[in-house]
MDTraj code that builds the backbone (N, CA, C; nanometers):
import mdtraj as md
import numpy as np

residues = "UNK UNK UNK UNK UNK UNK UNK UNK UNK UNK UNK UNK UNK UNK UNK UNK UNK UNK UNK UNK UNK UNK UNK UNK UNK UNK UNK UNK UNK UNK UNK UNK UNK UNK UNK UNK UNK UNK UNK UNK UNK UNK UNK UNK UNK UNK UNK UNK UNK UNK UNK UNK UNK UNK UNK UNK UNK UNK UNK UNK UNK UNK UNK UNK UNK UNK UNK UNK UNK UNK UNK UNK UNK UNK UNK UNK UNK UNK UNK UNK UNK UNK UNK UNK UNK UNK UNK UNK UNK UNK UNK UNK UNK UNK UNK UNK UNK UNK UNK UNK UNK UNK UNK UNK UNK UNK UNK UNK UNK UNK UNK UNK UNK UNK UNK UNK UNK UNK UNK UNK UNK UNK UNK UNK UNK UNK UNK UNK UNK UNK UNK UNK UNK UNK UNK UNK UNK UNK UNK UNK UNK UNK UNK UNK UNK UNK UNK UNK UNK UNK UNK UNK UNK UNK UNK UNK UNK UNK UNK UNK UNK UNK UNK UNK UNK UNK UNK UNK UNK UNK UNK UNK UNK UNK UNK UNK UNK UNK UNK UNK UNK UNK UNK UNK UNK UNK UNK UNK UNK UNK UNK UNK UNK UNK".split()
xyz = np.array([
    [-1.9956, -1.6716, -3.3142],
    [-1.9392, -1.5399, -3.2936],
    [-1.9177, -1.5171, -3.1442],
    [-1.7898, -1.4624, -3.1232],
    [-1.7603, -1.4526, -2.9801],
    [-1.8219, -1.3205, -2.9381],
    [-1.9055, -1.3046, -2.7817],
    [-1.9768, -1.2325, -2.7382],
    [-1.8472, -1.0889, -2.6684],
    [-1.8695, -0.9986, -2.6895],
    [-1.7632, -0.8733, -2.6425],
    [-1.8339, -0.8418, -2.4925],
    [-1.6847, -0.8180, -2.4373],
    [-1.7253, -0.8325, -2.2555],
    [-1.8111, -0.6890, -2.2412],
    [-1.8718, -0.6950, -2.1585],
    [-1.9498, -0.5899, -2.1444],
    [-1.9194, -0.5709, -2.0108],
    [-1.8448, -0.5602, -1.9484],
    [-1.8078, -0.4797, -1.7747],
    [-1.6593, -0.4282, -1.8550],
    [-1.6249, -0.3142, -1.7289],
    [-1.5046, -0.2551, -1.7128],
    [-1.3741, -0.3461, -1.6647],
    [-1.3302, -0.3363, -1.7154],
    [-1.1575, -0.4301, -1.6906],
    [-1.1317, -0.3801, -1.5552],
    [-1.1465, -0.2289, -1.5678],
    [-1.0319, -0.1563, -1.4720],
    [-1.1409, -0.1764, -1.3295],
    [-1.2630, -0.1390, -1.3830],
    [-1.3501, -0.1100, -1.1810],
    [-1.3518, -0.2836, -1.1783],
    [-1.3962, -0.3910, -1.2522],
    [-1.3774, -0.5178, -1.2265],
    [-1.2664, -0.5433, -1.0839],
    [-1.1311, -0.4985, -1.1836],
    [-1.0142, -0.4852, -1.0671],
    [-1.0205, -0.4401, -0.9178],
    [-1.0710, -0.3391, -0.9452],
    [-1.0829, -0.2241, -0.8377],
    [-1.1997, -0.2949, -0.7266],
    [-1.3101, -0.3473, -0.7897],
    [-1.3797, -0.4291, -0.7067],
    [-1.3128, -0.5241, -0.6234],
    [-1.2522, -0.6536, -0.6946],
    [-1.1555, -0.7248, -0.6900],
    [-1.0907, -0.6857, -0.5957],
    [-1.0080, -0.6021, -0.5602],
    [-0.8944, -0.5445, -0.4804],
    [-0.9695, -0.5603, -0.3522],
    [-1.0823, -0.4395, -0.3537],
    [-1.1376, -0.4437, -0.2473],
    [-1.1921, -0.5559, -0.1235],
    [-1.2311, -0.6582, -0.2218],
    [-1.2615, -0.7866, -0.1463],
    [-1.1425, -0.8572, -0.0554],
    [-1.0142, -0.8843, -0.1577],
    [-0.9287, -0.9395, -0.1185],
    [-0.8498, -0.8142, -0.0223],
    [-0.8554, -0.7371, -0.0251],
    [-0.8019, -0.6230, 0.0677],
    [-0.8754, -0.6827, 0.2164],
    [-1.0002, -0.6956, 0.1659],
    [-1.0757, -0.7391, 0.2920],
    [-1.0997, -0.8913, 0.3936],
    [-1.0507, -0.9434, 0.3106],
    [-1.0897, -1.0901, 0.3112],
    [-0.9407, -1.1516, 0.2962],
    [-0.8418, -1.1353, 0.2554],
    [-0.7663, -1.1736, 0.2543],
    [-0.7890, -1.3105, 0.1110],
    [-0.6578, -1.3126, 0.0399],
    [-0.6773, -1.4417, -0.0464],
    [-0.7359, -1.5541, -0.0621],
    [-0.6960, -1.6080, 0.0535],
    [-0.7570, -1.7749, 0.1028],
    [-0.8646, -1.7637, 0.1127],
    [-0.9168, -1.6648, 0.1926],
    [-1.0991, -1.6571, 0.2569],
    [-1.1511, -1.5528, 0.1281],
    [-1.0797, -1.5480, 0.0249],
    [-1.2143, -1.4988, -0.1127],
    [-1.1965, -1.6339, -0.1581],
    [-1.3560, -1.6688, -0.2092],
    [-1.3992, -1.7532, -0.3145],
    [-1.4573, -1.6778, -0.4150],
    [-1.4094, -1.7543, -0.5269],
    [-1.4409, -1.7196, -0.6834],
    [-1.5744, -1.6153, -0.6824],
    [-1.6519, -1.7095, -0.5707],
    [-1.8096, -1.6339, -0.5550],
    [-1.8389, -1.4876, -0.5520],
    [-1.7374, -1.4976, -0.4304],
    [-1.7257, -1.3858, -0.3545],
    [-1.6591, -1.2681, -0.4679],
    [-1.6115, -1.2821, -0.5178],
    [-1.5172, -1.1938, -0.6345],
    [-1.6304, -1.1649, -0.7481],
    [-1.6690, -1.2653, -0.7608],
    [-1.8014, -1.2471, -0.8741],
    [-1.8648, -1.1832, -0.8185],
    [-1.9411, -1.2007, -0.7302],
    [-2.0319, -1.0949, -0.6688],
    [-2.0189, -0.9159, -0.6969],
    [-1.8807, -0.9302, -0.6314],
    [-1.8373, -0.8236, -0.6368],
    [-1.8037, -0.7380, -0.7646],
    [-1.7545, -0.7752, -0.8116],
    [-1.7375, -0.7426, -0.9801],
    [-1.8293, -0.7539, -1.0688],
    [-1.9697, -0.8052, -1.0389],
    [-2.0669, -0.8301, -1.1127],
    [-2.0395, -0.8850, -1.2409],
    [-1.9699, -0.9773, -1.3038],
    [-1.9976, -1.0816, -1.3967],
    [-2.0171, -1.1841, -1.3895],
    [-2.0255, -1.2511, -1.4876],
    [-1.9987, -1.4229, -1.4935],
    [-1.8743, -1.4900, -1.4783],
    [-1.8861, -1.6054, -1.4259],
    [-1.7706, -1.6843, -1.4200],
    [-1.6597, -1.7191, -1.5505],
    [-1.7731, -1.7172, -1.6277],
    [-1.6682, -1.7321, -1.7535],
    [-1.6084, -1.6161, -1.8549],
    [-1.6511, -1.4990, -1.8375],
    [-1.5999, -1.3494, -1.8164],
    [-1.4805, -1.3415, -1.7194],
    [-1.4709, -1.4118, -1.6083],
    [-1.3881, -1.3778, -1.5217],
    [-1.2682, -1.5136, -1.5638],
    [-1.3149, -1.6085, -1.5943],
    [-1.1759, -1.6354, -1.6188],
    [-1.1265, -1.6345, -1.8012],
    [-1.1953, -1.5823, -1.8997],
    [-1.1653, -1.5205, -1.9727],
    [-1.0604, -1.4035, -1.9858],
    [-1.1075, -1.3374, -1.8581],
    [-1.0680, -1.2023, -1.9114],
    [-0.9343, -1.1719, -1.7891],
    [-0.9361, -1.2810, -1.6852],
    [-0.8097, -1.3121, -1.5977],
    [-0.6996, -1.4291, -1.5876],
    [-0.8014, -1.5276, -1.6801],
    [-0.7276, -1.6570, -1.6292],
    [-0.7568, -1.7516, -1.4809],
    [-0.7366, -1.6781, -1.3926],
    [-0.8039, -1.7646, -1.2746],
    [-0.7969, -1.6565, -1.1624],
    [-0.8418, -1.7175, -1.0485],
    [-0.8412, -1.6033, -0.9107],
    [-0.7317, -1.5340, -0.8964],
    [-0.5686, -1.6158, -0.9234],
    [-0.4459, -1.5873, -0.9367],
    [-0.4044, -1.4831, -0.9821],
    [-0.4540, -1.5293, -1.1591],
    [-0.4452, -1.4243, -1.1977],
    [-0.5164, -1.2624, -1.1534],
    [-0.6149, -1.2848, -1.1522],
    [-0.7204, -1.1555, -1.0725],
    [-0.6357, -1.0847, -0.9446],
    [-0.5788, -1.1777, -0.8456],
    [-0.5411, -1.1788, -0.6822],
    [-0.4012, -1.0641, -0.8120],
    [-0.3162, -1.0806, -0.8494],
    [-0.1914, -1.0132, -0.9104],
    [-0.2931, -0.9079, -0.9591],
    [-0.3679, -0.8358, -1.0777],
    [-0.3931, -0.7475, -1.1356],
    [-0.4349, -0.6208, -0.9763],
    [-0.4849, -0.7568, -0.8937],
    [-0.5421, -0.6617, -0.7937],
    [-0.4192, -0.5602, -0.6903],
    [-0.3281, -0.6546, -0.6931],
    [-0.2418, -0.6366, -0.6314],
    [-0.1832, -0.5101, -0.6921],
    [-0.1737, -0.4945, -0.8412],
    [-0.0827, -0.3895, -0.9285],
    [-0.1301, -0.2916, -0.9392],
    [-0.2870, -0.3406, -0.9183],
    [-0.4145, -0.2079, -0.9086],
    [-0.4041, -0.1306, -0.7710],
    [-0.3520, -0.1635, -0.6584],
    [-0.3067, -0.1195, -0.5739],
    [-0.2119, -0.0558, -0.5577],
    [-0.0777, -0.0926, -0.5574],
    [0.0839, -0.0602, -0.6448],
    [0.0127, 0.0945, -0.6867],
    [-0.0396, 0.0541, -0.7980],
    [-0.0804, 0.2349, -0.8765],
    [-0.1322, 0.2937, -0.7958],
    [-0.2392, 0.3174, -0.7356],
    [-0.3531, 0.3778, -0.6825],
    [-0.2626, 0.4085, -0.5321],
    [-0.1951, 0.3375, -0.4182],
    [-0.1523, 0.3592, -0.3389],
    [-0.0666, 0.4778, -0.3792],
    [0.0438, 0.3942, -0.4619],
    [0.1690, 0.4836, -0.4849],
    [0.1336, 0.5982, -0.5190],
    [0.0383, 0.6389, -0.6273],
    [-0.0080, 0.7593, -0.6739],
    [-0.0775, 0.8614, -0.5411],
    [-0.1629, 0.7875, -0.4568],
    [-0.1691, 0.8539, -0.3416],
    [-0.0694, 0.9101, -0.2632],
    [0.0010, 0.8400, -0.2127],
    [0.1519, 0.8452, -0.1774],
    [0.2252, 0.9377, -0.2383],
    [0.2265, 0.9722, -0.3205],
    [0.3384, 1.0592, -0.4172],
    [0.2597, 1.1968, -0.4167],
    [0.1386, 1.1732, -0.4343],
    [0.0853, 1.3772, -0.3838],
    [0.1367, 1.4085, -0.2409],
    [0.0686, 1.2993, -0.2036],
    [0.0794, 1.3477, -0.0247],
    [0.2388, 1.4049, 0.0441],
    [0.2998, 1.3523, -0.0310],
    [0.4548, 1.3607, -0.0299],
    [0.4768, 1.5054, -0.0819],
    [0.3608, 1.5432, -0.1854],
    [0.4296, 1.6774, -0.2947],
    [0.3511, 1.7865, -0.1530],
    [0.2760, 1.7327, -0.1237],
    [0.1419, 1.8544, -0.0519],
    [0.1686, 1.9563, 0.0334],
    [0.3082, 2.0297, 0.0657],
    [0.3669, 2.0449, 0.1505],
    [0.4798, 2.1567, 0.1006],
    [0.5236, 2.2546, 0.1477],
    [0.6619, 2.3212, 0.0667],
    [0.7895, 2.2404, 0.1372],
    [0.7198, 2.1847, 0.2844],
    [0.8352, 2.1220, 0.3725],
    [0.7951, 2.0171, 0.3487],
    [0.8922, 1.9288, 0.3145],
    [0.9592, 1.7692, 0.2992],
    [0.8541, 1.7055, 0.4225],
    [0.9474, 1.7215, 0.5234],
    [0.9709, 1.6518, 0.6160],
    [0.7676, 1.6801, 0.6833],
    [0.7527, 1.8115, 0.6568],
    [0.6102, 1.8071, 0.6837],
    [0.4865, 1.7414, 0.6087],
    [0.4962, 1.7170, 0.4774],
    [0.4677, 1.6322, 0.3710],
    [0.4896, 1.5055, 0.4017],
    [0.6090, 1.4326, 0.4774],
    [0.5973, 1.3204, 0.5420],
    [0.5383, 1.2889, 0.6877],
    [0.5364, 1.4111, 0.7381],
    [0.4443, 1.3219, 0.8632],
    [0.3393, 1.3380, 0.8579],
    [0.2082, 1.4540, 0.7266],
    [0.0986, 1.4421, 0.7066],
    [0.0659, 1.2602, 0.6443],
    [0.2022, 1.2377, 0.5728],
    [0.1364, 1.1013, 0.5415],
    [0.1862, 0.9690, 0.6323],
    [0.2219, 0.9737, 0.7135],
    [0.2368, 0.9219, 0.8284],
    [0.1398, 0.9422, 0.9205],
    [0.1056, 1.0197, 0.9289],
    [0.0184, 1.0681, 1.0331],
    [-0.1523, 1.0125, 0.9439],
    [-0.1643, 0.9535, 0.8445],
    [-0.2864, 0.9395, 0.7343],
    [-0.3195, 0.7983, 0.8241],
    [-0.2432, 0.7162, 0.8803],
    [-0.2339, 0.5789, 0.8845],
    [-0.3299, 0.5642, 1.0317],
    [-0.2938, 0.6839, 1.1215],
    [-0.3976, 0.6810, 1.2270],
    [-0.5110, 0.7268, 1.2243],
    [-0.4873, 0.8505, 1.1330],
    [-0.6132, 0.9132, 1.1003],
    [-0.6749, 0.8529, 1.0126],
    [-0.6494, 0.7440, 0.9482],
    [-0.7873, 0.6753, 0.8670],
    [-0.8903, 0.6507, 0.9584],
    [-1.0074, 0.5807, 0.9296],
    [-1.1596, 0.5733, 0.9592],
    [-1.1268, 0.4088, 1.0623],
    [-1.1989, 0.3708, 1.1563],
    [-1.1519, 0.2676, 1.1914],
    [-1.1450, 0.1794, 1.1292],
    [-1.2644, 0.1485, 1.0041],
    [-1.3017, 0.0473, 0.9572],
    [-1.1299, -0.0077, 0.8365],
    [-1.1046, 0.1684, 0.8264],
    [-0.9850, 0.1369, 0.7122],
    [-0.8591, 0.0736, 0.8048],
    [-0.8080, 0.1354, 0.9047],
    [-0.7297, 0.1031, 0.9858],
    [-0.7411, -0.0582, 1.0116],
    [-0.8717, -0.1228, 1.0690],
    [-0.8962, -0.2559, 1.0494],
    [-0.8820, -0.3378, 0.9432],
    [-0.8347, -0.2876, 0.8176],
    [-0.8435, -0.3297, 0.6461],
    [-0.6784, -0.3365, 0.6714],
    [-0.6164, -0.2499, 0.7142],
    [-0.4643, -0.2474, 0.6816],
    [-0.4204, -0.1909, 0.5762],
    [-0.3075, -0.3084, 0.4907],
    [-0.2271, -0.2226, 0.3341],
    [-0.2670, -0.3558, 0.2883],
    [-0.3073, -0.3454, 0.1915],
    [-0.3202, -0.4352, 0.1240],
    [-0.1552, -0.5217, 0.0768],
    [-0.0779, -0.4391, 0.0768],
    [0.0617, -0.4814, 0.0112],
    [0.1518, -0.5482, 0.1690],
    [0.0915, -0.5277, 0.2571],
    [0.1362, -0.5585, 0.4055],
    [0.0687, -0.7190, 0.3959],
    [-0.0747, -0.7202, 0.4251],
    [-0.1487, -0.8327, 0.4160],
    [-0.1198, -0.9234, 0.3538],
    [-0.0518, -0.9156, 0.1877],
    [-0.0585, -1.0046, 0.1207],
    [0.1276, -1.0868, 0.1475],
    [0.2037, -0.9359, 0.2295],
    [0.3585, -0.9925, 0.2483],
    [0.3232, -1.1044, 0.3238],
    [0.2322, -1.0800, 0.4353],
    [0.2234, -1.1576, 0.5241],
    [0.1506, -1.2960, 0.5122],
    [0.0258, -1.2608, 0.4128],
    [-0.0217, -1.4318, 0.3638],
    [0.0255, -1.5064, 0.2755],
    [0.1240, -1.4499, 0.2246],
    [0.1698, -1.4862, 0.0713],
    [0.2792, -1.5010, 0.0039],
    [0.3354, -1.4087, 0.0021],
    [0.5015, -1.3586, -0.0078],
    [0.5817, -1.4384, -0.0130],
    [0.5611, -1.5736, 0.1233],
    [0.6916, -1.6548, 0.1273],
    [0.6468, -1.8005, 0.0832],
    [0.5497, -1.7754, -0.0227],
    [0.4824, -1.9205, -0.0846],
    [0.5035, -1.8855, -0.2685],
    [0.4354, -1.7726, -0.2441],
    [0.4057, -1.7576, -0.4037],
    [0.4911, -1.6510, -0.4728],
    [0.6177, -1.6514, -0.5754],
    [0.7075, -1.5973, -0.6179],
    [0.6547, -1.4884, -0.6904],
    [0.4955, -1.4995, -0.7846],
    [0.4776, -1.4390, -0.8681],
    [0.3990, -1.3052, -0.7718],
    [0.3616, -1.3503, -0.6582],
    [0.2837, -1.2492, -0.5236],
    [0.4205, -1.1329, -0.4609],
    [0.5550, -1.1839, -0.4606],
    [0.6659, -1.1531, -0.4320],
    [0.6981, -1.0696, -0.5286],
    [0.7360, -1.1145, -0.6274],
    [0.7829, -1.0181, -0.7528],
    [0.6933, -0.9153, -0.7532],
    [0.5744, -0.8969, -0.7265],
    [0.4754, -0.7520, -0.7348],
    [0.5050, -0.6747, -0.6512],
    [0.4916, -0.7573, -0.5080],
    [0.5593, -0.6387, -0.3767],
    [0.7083, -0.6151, -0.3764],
    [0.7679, -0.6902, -0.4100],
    [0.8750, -0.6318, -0.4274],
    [0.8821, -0.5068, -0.5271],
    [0.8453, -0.4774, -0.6240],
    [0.8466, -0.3646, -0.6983],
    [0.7708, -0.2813, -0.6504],
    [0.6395, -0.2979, -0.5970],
    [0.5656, -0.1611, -0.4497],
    [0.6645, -0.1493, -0.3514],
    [0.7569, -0.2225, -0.3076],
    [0.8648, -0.1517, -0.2227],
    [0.9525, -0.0706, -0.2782],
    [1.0132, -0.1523, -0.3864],
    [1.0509, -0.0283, -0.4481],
    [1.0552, 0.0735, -0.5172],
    [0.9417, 0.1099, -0.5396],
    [0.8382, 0.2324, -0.5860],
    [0.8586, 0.2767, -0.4236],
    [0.8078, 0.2498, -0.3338],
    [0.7683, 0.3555, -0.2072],
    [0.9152, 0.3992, -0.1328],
    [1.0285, 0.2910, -0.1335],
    [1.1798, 0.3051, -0.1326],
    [1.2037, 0.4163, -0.1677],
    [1.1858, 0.4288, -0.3304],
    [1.2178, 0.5441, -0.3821],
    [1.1599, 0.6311, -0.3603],
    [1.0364, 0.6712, -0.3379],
    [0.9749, 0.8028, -0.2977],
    [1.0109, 0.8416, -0.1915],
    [1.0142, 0.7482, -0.1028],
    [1.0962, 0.8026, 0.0513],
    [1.2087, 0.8576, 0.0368],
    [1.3314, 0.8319, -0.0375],
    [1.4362, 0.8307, -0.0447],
    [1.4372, 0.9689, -0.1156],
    [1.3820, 0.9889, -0.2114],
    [1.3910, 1.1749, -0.2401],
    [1.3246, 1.2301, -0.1660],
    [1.2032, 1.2269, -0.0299],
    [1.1809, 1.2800, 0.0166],
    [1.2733, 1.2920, 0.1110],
    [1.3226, 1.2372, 0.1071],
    [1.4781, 1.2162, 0.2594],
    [1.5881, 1.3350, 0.1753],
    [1.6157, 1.3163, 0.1132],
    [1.7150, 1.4222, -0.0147],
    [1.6596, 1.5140, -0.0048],
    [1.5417, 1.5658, 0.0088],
    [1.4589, 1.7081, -0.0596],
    [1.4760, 1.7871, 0.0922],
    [1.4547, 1.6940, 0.1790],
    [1.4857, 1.7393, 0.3484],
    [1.6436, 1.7433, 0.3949],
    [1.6986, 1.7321, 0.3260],
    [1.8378, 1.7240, 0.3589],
    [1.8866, 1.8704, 0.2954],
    [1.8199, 1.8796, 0.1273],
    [1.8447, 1.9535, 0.0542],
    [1.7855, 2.0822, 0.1516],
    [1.7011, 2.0891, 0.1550],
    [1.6565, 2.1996, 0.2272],
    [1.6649, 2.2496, 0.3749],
    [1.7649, 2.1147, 0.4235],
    [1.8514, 2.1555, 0.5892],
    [1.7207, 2.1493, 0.6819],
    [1.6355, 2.0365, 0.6477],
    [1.5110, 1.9949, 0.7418],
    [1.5959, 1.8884, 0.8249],
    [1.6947, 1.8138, 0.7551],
    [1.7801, 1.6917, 0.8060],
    [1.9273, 1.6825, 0.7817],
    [2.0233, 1.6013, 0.8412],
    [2.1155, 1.5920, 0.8398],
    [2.1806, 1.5592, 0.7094],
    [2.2533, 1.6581, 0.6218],
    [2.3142, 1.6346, 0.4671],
    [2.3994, 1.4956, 0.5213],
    [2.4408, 1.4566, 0.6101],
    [2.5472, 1.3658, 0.6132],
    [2.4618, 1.2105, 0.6029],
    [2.3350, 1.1871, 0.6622],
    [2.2276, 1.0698, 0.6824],
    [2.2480, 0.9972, 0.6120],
    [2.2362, 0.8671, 0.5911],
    [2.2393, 0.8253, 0.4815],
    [2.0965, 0.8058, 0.4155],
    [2.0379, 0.8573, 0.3127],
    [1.8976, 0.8349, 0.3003],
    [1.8477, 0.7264, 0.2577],
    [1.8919, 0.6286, 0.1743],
    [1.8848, 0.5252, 0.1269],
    [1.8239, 0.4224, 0.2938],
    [1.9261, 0.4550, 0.3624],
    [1.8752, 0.4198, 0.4871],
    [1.7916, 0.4070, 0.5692],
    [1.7961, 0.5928, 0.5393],
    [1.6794, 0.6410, 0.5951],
    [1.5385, 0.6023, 0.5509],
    [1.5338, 0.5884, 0.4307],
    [1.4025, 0.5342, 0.3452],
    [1.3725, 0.4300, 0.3952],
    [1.4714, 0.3044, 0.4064],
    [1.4184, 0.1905, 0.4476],
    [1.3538, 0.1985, 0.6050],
    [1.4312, 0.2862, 0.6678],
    [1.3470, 0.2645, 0.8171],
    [1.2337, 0.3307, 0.8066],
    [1.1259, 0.4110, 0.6994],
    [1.0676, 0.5010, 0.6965],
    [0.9161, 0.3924, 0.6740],
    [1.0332, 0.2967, 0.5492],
    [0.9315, 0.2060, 0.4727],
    [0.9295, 0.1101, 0.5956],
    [1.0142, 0.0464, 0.6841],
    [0.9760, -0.0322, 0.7469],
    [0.8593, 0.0057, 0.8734],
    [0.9159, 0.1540, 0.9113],
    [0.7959, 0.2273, 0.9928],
    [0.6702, 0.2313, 0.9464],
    [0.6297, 0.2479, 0.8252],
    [0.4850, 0.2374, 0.7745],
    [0.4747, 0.0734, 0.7769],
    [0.5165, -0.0013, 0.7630],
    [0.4406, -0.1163, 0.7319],
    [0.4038, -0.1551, 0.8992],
    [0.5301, -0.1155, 0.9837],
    [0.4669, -0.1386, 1.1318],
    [0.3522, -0.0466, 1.1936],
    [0.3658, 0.0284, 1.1037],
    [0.1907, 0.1248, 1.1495],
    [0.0899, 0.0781, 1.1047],
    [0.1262, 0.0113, 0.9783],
    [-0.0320, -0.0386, 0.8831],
    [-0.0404, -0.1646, 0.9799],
    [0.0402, -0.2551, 1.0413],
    [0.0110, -0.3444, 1.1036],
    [-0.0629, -0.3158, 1.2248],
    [-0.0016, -0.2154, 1.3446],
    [-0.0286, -0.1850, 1.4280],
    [-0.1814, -0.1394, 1.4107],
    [-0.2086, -0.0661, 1.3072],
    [-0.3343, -0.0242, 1.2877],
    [-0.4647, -0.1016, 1.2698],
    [-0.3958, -0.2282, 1.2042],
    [-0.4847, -0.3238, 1.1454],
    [-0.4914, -0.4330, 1.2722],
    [-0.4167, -0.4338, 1.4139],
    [-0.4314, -0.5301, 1.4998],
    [-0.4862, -0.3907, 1.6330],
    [-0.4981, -0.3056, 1.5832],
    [-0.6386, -0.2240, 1.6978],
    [-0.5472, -0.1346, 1.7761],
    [-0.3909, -0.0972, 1.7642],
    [-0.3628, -0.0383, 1.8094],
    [-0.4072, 0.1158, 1.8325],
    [-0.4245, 0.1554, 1.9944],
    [-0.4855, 0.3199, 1.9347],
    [-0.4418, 0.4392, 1.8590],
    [-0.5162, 0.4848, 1.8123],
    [-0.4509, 0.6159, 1.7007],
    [-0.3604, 0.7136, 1.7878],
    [-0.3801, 0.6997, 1.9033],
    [-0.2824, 0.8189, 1.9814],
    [-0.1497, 0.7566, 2.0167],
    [-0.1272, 0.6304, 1.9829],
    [-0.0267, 0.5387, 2.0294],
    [0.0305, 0.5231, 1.8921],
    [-0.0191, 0.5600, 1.7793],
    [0.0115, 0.5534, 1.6425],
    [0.0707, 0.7025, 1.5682],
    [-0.0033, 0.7887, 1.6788],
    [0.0719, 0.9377, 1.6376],
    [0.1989, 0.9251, 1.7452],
    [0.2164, 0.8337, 1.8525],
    [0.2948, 0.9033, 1.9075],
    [0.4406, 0.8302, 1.8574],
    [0.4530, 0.6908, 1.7484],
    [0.5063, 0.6575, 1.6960],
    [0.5645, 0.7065, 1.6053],
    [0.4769, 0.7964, 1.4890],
    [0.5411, 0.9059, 1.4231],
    [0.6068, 0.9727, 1.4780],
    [0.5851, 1.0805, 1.5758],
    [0.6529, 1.1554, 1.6405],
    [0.7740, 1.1182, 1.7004],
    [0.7855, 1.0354, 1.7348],
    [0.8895, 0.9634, 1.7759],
    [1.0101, 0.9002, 1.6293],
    [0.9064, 0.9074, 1.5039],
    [1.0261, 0.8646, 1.4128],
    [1.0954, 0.9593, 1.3844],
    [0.9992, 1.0708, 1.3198],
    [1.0762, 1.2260, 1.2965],
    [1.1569, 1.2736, 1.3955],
    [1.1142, 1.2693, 1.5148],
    [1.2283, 1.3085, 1.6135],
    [1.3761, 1.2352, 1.6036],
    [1.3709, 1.0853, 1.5783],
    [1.4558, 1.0204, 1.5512],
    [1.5421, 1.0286, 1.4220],
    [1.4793, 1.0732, 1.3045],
    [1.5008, 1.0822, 1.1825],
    [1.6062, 1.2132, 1.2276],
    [1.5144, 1.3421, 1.2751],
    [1.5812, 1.4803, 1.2908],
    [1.6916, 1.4614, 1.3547],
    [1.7565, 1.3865, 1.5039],
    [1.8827, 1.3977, 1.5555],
    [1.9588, 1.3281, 1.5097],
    [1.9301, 1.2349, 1.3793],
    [2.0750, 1.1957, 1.3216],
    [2.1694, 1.2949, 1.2442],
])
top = md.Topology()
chain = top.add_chain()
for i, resn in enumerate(residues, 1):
    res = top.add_residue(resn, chain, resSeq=i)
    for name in ("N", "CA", "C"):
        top.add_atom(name, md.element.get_by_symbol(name[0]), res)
traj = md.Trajectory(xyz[None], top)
C-alpha cells in the first residue's frame, strides 16, 4: 500500500523558492532543498520529479505571489502614476537583506534563461503578466491626464519593466537606496515629459 504524503505541496514550494531565491540554482543541492522543505528524498522526487522540476514550480510560485503583490500595489492608490512609484519606490525600500536576494525572476534570467528553454518559457510569461500590468497602469494614467494620451504605452511598459529589473539588479549588487530613489524619480519625470 502506497504511503499518502504528509507535507504541504504548496509551503514545500514556497520553502523551495526561498532557497533558490537565495542560493541561486547551481549552488542548491537536493540537500539543501530537503532541509528546507522538511521531507524525504523520495517524497521530493515523487511529488516533483527532480530539482528541475521543483526549480520550475518554484519559479511559478513566484510568477503568482510576486504578480499578485504587484497588482495591489498598482490598485493602492486613486492616482496611477502614484500607485506606480509606491511600487517602484518598494525596491529601495526593501530590508537590505531583501535588496541583497534581488527578483527571483531577474536571477534566474540571468543564470538560466539562455540554457534552459523550459526556465525561459516561465519568465517569459512573468514578463508578460508584469508587461501587462504596466501597460494598463500606463492607460489608467493617460486616461486620467497623469500622462501623455499620445505615449505609446505598450512602450512605455516595456521601459517600466526594463526599469525594474535594472533596480532589482542594482539593488541586489549594493547599490544605495538613495541612488535607487533617485532613479525612480528620474523615470517618472521621464515617463511625465513625453
Amino acid at each position: 500500500m502506497a504511503r499518502t504524503k504528509e507535507f504541504d505541496r504548496d509551503e514545500a514550494v514556497r520553502r523551495a523558492m526561498v532557497v533558490f531565491w537565495e542560493q541561486g540554482y547551481e549552488a542548491t543541492s537536493t540537500d539543501d532543498l530537503l532541509r528546507a522543505m522538511g521531507i524525504g528524498r523520495q517524497s521530493m522526487y515523487d511529488t516533483f520529479g527532480d530539482k528541475h522540476g521543483l526549480y520550475l514550480d518554484a519559479l511559478r510560485c513566484y510568477q503568482t505571489e510576486y504578480g499578485a503583490n504587484m497588482a495591489e500595489c498598482l490598485r493602492s492608490q486613486p492616482s496611477p502614476l502614484a500607485a506606480l512609484r509606491e511600487f517602484l519606490l518598494s525596491i529601495p525600500g526593501a530590508t537590505p537583506k531583501e535588496r541583497a536576494r534581488g527578483c527571483l525572476s531577474v536571477n534566474a534570467t540571468a543564470e538560466m534563461a539562455h540554457t534552459d528553454p523550459e526556465v525561459a518559457t516561465v519568465l517569459k510569461s512573468s514578463g508578460a503578466l508584469g508587461l501587462g500590468m504596466l501597460e494598463r497602469i500606463v492607460r489608467e494614467a493617460q486616461h486620467k491626464g497623469e500622462l501623455n494620451p499620445k505615449l505609446d504605452a505598450r512602450v512605455a511598459a516595456s521601459f517600466l519593466l526594463t526599469t525594474i529589473g535594472g533596480l532589482r539588479l542594482g539593488a541586489k549588487a549594493g547599490t544605495p537606496p538613495d541612488t535607487l530613489r533617485a532613479v525612480v524619480d528620474f523615470t517618472l519625470a521621464g515617463l511625465k515629459s513625453q
